[in-house]
DRENTI-261789 format. One record per residue: x, y, z of N, C-alpha, C, O in turn. Coordinates in nm, 4 decimals, padded with zeros to 6 digits. Layout:
N
<r><n_X>X</n_X><n_Y>Y</n_Y><n_Z>Z</n_Z><ca_X>X</ca_X><ca_Y>Y</ca_Y><ca_Z>Z</ca_Z><c_X>X</c_X><c_Y>Y</c_Y><c_Z>Z</c_Z><o_X>X</o_X><o_Y>Y</o_Y><o_Z>Z</o_Z></r>
...
REM end
This chain:
59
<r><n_X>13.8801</n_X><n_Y>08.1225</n_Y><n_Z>05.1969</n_Z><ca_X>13.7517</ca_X><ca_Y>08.0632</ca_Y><ca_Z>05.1600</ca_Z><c_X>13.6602</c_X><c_Y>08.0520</c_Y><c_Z>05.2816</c_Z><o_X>13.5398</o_X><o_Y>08.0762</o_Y><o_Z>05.2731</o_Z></r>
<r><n_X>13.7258</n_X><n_Y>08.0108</n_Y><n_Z>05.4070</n_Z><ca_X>13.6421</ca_X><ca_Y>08.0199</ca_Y><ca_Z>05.4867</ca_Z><c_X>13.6313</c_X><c_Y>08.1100</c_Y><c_Z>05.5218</c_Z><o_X>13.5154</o_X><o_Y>08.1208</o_Y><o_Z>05.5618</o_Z></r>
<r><n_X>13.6862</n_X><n_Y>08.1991</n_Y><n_Z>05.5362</n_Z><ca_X>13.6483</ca_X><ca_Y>08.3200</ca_Y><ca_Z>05.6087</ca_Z><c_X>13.5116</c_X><c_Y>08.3949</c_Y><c_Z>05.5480</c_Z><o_X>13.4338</o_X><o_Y>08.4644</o_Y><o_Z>05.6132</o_Z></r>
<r><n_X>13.5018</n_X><n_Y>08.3571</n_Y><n_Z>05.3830</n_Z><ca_X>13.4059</ca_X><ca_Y>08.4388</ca_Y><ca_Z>05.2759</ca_Z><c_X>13.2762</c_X><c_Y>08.4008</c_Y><c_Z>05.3718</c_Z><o_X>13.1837</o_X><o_Y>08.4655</o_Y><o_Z>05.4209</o_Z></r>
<r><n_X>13.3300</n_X><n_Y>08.2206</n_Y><n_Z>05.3730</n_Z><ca_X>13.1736</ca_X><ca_Y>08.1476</ca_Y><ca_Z>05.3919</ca_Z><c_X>13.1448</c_X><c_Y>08.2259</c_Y><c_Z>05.6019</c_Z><o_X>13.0284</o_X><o_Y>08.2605</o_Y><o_Z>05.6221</o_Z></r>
<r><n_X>13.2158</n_X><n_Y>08.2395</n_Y><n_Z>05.6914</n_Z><ca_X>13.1853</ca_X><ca_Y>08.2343</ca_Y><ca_Z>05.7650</ca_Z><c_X>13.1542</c_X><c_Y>08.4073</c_Y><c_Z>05.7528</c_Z><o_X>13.1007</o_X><o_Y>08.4366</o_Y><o_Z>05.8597</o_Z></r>
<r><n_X>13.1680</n_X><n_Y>08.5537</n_Y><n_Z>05.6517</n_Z><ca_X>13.1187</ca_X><ca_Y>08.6565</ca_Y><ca_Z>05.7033</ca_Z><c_X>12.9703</c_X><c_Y>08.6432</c_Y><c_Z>05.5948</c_Z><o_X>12.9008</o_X><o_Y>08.7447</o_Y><o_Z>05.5991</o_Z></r>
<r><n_X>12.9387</n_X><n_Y>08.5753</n_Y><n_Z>05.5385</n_Z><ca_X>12.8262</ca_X><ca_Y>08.6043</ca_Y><ca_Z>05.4566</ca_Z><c_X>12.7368</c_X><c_Y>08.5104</c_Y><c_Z>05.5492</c_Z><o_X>12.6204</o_X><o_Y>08.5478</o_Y><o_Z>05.5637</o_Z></r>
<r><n_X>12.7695</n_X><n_Y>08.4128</n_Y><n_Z>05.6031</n_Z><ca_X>12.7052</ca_X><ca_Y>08.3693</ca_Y><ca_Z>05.7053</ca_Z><c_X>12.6680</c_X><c_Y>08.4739</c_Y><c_Z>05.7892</c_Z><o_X>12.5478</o_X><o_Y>08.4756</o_Y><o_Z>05.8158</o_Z></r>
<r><n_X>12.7216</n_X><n_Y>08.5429</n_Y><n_Z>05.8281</n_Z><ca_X>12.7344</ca_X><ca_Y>08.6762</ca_Y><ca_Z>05.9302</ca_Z><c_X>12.6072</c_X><c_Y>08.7447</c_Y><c_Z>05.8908</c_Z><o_X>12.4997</o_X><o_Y>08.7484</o_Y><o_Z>05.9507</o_Z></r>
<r><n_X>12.6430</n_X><n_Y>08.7983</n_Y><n_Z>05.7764</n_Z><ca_X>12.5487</ca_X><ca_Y>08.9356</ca_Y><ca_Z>05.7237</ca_Z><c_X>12.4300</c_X><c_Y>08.8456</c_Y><c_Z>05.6535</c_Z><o_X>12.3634</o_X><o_Y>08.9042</o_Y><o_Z>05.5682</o_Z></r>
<r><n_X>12.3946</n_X><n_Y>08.6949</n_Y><n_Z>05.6848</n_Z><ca_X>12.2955</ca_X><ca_Y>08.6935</ca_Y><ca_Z>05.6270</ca_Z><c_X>12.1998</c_X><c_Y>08.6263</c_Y><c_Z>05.7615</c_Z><o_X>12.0855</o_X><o_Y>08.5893</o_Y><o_Z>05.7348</o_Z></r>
<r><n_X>12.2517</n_X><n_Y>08.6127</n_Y><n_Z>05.9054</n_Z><ca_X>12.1663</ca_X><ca_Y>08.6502</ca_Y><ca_Z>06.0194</ca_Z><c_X>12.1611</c_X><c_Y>08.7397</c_Y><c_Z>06.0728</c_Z><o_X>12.0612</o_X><o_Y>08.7474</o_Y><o_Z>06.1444</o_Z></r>
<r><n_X>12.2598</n_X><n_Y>08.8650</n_Y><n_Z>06.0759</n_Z><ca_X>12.2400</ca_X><ca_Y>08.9948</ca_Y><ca_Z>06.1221</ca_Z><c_X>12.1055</c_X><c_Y>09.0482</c_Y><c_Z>05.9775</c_Z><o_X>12.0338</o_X><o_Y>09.1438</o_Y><o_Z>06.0069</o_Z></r>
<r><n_X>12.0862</n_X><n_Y>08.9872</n_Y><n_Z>05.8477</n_Z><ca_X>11.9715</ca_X><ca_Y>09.0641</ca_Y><ca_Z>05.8391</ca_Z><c_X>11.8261</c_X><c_Y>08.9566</c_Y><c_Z>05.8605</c_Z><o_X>11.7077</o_X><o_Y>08.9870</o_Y><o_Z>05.8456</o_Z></r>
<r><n_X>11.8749</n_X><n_Y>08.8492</n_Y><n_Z>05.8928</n_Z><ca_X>11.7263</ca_X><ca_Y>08.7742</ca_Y><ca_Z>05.9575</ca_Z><c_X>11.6876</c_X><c_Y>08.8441</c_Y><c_Z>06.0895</c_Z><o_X>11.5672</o_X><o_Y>08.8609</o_Y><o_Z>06.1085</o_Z></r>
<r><n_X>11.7921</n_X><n_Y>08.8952</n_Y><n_Z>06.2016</n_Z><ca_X>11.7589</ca_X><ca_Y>09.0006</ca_Y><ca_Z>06.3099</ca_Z><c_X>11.7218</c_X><c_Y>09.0712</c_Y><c_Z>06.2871</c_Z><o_X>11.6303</o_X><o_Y>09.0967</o_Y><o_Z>06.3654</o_Z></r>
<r><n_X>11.7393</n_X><n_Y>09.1912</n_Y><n_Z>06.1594</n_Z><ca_X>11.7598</ca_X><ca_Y>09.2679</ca_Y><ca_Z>06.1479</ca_Z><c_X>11.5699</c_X><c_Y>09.2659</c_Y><c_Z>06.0943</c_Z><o_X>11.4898</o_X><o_Y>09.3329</o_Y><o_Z>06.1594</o_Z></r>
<r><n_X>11.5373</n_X><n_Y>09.2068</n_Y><n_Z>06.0089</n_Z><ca_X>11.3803</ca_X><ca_Y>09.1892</ca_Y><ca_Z>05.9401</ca_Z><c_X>11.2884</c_X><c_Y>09.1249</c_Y><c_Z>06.0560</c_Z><o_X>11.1718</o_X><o_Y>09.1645</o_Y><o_Z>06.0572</o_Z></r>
<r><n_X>11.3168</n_X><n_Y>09.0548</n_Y><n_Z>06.1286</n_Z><ca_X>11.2653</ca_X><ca_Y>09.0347</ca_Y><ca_Z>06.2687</ca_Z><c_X>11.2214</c_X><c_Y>09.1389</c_Y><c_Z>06.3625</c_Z><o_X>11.1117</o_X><o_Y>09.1509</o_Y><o_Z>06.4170</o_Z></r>
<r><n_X>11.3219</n_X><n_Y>09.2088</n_Y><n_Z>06.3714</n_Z><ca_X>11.3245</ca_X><ca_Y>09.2851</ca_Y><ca_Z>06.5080</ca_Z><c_X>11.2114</c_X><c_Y>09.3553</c_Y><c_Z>06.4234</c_Z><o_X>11.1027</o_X><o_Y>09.3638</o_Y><o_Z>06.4806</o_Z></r>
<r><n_X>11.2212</n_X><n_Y>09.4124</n_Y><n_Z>06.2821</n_Z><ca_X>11.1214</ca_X><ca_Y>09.5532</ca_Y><ca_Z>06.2762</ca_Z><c_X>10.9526</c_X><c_Y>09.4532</c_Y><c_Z>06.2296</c_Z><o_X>10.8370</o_X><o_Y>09.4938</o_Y><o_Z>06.2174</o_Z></r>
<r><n_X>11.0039</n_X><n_Y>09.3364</n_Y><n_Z>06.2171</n_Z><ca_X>10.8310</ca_X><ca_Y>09.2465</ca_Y><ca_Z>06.1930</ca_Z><c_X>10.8066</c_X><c_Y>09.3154</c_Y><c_Z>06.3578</c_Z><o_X>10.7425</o_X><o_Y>09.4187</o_Y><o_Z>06.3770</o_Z></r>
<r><n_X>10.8737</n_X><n_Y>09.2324</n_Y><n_Z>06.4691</n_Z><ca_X>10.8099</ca_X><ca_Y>09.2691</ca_Y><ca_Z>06.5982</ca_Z><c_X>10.7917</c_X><c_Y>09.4438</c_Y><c_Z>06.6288</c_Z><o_X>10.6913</o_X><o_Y>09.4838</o_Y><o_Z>06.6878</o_Z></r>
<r><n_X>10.8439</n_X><n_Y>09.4905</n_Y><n_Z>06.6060</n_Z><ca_X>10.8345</ca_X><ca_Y>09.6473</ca_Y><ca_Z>06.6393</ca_Z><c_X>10.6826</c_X><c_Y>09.6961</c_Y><c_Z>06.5081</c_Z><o_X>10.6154</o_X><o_Y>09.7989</o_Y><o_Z>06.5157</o_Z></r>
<r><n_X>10.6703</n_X><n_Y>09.6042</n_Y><n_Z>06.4199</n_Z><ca_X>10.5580</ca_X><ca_Y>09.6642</ca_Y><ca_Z>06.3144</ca_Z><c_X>10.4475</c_X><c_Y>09.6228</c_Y><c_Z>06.4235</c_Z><o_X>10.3680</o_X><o_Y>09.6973</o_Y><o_Z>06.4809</o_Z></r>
<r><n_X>10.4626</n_X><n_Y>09.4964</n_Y><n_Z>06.4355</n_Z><ca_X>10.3885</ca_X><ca_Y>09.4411</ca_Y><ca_Z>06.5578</ca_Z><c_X>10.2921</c_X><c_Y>09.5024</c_Y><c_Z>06.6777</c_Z><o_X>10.1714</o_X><o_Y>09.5145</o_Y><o_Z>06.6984</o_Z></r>
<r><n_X>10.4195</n_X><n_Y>09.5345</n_Y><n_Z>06.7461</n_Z><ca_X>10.4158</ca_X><ca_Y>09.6380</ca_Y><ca_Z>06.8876</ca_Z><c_X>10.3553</c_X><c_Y>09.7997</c_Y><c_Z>06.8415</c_Z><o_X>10.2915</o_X><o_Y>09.8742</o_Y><o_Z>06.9159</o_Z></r>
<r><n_X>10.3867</n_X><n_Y>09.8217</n_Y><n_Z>06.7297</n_Z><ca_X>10.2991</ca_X><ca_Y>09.9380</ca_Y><ca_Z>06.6638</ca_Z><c_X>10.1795</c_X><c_Y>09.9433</c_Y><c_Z>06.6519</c_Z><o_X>10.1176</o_X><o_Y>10.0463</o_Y><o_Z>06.6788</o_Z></r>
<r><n_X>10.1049</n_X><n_Y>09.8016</n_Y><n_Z>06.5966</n_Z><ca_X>09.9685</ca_X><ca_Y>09.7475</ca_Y><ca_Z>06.5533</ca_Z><c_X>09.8868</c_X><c_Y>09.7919</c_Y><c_Z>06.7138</c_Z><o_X>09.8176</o_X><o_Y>09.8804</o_Y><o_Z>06.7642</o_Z></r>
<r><n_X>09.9706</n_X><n_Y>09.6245</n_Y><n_Z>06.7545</n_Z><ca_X>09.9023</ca_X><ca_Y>09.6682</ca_Y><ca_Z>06.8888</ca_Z><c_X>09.8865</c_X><c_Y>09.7606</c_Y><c_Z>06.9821</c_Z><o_X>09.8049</o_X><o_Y>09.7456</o_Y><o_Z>07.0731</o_Z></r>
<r><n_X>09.9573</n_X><n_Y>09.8594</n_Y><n_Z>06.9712</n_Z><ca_X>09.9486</ca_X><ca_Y>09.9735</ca_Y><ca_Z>07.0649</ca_Z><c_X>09.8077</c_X><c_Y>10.0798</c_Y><c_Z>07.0449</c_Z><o_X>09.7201</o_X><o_Y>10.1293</o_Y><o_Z>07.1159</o_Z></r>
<r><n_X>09.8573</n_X><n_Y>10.0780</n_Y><n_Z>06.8737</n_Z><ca_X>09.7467</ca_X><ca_Y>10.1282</ca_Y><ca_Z>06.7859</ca_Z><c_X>09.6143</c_X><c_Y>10.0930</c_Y><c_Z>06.8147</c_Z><o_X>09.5277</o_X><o_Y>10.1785</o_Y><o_Z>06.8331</o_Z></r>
<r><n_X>09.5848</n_X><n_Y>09.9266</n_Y><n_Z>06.8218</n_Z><ca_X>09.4345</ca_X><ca_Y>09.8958</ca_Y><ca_Z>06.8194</ca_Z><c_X>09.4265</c_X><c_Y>09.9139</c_Y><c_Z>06.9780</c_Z><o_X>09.3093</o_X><o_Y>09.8984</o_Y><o_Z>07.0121</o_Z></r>
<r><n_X>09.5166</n_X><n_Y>09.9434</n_Y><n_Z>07.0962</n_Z><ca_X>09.4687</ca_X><ca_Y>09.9216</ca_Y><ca_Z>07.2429</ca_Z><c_X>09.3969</c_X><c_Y>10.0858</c_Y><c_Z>07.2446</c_Z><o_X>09.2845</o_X><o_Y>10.1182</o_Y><o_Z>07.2830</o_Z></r>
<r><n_X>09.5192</n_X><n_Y>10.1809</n_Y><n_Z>07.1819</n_Z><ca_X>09.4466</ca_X><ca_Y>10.3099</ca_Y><ca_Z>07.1564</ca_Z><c_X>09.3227</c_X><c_Y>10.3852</c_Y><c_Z>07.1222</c_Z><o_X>09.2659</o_X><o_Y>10.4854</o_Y><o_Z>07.1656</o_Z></r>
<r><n_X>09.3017</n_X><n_Y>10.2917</n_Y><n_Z>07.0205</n_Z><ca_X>09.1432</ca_X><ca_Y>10.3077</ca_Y><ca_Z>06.9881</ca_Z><c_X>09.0523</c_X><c_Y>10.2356</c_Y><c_Z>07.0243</c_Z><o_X>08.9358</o_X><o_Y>10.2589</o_Y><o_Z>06.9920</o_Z></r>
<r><n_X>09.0921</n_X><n_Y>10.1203</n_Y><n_Z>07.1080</n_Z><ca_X>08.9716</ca_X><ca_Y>10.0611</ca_Y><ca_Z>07.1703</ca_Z><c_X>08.9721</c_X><c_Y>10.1774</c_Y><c_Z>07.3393</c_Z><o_X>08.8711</o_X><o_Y>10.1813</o_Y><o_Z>07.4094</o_Z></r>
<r><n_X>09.0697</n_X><n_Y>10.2393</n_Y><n_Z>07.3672</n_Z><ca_X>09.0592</ca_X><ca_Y>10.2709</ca_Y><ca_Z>07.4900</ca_Z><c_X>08.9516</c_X><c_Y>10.3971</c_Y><c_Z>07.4860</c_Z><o_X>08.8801</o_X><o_Y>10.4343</o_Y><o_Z>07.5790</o_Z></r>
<r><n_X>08.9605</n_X><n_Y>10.4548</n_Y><n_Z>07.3469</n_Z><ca_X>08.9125</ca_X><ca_Y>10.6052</ca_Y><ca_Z>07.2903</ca_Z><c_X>08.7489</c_X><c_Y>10.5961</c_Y><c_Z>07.2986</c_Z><o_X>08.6616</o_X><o_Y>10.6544</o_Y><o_Z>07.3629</o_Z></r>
<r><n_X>08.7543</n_X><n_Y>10.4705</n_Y><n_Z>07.1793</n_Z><ca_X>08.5789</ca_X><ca_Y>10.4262</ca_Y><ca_Z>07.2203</ca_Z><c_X>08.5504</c_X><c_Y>10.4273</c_Y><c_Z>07.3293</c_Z><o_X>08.4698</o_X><o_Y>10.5059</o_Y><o_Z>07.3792</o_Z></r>
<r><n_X>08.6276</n_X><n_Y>10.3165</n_Y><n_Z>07.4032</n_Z><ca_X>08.5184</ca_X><ca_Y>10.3017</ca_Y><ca_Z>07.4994</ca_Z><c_X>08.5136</c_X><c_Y>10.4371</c_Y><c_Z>07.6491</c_Z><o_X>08.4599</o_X><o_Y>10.4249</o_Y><o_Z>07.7592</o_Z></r>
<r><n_X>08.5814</n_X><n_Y>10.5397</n_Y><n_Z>07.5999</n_Z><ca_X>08.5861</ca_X><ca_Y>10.6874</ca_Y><ca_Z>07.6787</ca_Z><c_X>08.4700</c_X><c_Y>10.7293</c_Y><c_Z>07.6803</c_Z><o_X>08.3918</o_X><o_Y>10.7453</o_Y><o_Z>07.7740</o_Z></r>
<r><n_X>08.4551</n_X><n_Y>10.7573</n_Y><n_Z>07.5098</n_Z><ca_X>08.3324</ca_X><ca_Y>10.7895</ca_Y><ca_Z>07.4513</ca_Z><c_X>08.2204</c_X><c_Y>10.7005</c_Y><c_Z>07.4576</c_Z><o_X>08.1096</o_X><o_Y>10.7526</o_Y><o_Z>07.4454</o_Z></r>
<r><n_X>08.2280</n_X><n_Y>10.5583</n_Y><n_Z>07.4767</n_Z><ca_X>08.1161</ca_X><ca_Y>10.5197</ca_Y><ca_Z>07.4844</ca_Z><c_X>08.0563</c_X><c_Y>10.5501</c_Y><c_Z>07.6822</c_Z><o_X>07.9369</o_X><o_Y>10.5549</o_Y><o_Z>07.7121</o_Z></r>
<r><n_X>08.1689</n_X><n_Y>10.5655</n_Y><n_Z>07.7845</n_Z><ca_X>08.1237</ca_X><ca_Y>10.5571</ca_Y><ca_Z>07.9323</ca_Z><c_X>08.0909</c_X><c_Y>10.7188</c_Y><c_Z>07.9321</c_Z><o_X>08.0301</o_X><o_Y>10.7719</o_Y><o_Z>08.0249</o_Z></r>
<r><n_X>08.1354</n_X><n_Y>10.7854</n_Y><n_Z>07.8246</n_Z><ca_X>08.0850</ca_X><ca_Y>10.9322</ca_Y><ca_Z>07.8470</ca_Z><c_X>07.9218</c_X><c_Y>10.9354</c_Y><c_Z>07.8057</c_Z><o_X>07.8243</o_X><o_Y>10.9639</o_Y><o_Z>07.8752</o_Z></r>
<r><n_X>07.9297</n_X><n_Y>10.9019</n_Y><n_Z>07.6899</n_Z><ca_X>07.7466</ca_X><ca_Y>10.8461</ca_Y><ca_Z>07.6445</ca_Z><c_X>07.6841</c_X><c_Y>10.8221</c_Y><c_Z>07.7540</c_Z><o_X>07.6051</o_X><o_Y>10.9038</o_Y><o_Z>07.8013</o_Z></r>
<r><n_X>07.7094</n_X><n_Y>10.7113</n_Y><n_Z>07.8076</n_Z><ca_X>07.6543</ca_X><ca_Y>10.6369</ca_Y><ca_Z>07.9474</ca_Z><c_X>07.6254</c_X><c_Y>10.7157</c_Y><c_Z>08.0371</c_Z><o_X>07.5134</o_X><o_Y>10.7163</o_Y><o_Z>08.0882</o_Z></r>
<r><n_X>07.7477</n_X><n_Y>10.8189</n_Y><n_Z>08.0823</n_Z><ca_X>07.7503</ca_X><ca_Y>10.8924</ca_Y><ca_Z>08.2057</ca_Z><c_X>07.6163</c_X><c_Y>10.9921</c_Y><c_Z>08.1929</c_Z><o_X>07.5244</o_X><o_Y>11.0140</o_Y><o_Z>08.2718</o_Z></r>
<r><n_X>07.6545</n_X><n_Y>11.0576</n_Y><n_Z>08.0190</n_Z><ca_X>07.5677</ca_X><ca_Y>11.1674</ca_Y><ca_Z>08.0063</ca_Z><c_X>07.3840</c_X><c_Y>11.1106</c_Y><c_Z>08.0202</c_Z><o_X>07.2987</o_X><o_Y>11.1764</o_Y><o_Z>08.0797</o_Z></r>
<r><n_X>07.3676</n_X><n_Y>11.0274</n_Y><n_Z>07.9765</n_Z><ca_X>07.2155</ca_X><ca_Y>10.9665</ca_Y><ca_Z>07.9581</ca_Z><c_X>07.1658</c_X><c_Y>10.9391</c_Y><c_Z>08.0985</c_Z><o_X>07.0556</o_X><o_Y>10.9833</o_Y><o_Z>08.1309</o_Z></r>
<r><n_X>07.2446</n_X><n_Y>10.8640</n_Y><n_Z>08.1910</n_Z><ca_X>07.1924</ca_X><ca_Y>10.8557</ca_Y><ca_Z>08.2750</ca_Z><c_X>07.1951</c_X><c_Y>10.9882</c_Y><c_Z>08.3724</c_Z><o_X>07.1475</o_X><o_Y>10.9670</o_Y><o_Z>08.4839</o_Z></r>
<r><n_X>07.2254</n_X><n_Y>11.0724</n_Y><n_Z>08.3570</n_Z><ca_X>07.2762</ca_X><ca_Y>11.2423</ca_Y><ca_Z>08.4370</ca_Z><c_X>07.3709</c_X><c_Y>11.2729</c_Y><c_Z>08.5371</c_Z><o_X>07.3820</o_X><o_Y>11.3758</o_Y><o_Z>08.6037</o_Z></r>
<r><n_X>07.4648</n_X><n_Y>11.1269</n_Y><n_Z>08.5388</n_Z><ca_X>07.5639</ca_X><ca_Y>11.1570</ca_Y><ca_Z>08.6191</ca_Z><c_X>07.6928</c_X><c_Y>11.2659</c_Y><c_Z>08.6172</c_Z><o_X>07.7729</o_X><o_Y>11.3048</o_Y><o_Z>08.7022</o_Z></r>
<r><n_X>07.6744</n_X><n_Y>11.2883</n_Y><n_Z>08.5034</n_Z><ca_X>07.7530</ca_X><ca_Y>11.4124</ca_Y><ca_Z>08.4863</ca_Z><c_X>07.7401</c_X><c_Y>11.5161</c_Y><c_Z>08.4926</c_Z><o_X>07.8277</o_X><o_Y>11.5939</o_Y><o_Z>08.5303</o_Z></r>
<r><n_X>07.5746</n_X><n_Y>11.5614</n_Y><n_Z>08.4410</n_Z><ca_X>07.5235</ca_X><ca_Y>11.6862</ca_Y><ca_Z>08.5083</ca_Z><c_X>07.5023</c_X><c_Y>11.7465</c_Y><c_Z>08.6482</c_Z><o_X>07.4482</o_X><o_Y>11.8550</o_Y><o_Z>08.6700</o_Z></r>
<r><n_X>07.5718</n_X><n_Y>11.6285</n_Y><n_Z>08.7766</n_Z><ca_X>07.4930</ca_X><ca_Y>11.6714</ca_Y><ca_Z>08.8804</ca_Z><c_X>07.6670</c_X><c_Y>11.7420</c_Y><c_Z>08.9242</c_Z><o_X>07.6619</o_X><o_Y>11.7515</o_Y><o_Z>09.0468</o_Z></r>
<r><n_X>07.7562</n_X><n_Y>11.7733</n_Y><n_Z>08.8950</n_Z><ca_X>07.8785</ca_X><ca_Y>11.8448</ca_Y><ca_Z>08.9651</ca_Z><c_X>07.8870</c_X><c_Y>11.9290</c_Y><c_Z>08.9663</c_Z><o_X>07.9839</o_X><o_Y>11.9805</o_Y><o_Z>09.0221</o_Z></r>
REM end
C-alpha cells in the first residue's frame, strides 16, 4: 500500500516537472522570439536612419 501511495506520488511530480520545465522552455521561446524581432526592426529602422541622413552612401 505504501509503496502504491509513495510511486504515484512519484509520477505525479515528475509530471508537475515535467509541465513546468516545457511552461519555461514555451517561455524562453516567446522571449527569444520577441528579442528577435525587436532586434530586426530596429536594423531596419538604423538602416532608414543611416540611409536618409547619407551615411551610407559615402563608402
Amino acid at each position: 500500500m505504501a509503496g502504491m501511495v509513495l510511486r504515484k506520488t512519484g509520477v505525479f511530480l515528475l509530471n508537475v516537472l515535467k509541465w513546468g520545465l516545457l511552461i519555461l522552455l514555451w517561455v524562453l521561446k516567446l522571449t527569444l522570439g520577441m528579442a528577435k524581432l525587436f532586434l530586426l526592426l530596429f536594423a531596419l529602422v538604423v538602416r532608414m536612419v543611416l540611409v536618409m541622413t547619407g551615411v551610407a552612401g559615402r563608402r
